[in-house]
C-alpha positions in Angstrom: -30.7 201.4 -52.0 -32.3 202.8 -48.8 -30.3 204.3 -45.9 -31.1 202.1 -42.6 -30.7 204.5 -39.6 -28.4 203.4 -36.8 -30.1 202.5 -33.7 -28.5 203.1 -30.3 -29.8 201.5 -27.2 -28.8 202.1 -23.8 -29.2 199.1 -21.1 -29.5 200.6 -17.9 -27.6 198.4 -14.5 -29.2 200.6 -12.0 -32.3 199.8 -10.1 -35.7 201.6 -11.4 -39.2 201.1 -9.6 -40.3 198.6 -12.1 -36.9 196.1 -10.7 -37.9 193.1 -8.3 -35.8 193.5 -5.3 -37.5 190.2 -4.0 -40.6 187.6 -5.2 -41.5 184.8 -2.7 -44.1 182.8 -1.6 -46.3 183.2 1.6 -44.6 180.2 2.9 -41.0 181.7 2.7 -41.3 185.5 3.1 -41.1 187.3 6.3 -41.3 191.1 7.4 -39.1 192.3 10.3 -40.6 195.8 10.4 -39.6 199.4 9.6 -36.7 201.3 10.9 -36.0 204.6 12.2 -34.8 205.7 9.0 -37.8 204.6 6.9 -36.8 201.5 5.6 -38.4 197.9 5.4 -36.8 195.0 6.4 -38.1 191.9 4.5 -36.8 188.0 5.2 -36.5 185.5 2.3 -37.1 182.7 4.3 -35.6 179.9 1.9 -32.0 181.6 1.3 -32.1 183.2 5.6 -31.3 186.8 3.4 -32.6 189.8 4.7 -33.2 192.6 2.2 -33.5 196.3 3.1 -35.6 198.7 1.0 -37.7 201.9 1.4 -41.2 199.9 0.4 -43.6 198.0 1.8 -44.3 194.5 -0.2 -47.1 193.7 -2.6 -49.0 191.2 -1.4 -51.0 189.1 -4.5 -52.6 185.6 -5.1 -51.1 184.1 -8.1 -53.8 182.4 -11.0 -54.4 178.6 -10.0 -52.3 179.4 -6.5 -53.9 178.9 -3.1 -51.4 180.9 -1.2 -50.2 184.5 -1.4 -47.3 185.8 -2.7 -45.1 188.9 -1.9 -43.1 191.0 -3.9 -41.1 194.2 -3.1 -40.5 196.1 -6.3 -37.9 199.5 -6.5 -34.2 199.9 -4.8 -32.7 197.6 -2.6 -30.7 199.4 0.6 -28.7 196.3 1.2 -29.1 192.7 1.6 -28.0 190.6 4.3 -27.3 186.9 4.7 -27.8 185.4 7.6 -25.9 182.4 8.4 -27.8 180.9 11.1 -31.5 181.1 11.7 -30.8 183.0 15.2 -28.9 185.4 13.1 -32.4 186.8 12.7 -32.7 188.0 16.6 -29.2 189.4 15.7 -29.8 191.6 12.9 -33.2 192.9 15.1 -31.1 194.1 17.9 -28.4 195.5 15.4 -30.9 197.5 13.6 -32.4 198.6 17.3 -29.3 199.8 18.3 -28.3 201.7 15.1 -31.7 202.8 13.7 -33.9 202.2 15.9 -37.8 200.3 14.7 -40.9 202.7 14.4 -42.7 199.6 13.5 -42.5 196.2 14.2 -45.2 193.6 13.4 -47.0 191.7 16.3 -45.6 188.0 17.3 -48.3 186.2 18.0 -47.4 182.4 19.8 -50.5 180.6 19.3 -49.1 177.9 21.6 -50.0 180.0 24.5 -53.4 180.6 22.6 -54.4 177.2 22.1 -53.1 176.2 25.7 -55.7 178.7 27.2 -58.4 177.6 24.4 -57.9 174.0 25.8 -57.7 174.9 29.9 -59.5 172.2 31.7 -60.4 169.8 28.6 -60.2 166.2 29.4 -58.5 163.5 27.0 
């Protein structure tokens, strides 16, 4: 008879760079920008959640998938859920007020764009 030794294995709860904060589709993910203190702030469209971490998404087409995805790997800062969709505007001017944006992605209304595009055509 052999002697089997005893295995211990220990099953970590805390967040590690390899942990998916969040994965979502193109369609449903949006970026609010960074704040003053270094920190992203990324929109899970379908769930109106904002999640708060200290990296950037990864960006990658999935096989057979016509649409990019985004994921944002590492520790989460904190999560927010938004109740309303102009809870968004809120949570902008919160994080303004208390730590300030270094960077905030352009909004671009292509309304405006295509009305200038379209000046003076007849139907």
């Amino acid at each position: 008879m052999s002697d089997t030794p005893a295995r211990h294995e220990t099953i970590s709860t805390t967040l590690t760079q390899d942990n998916i904060v969040l994965e979502q589709s193109g369609s449903y993910y949006g970026y609010l920008g960074q704040d003053g203190e270094g920190f992203h702030h990324h929109v899970d469209e379908a769930t109106n959640t904002v999640y708060v971490t200290p990296d950037r998404a990864e960006r990658f087409l999935p096989d057979n998938a016509g649409l990019y995805w985004f994921r944002v790997h590492g520790e989460l800062d904190h999560t927010e859920k938004l109740e309303r969709d102009e809870d968004r505007n809120r949570w902008i001017a919160y994080v303004e007020s208390v730590r300030g944006w270094t960077k905030r992605p352009i909004h671009l209304d292509v309304t405006e764009v295509f009305a200038k595009m379209h000046e003076g055509d007849r139907r």
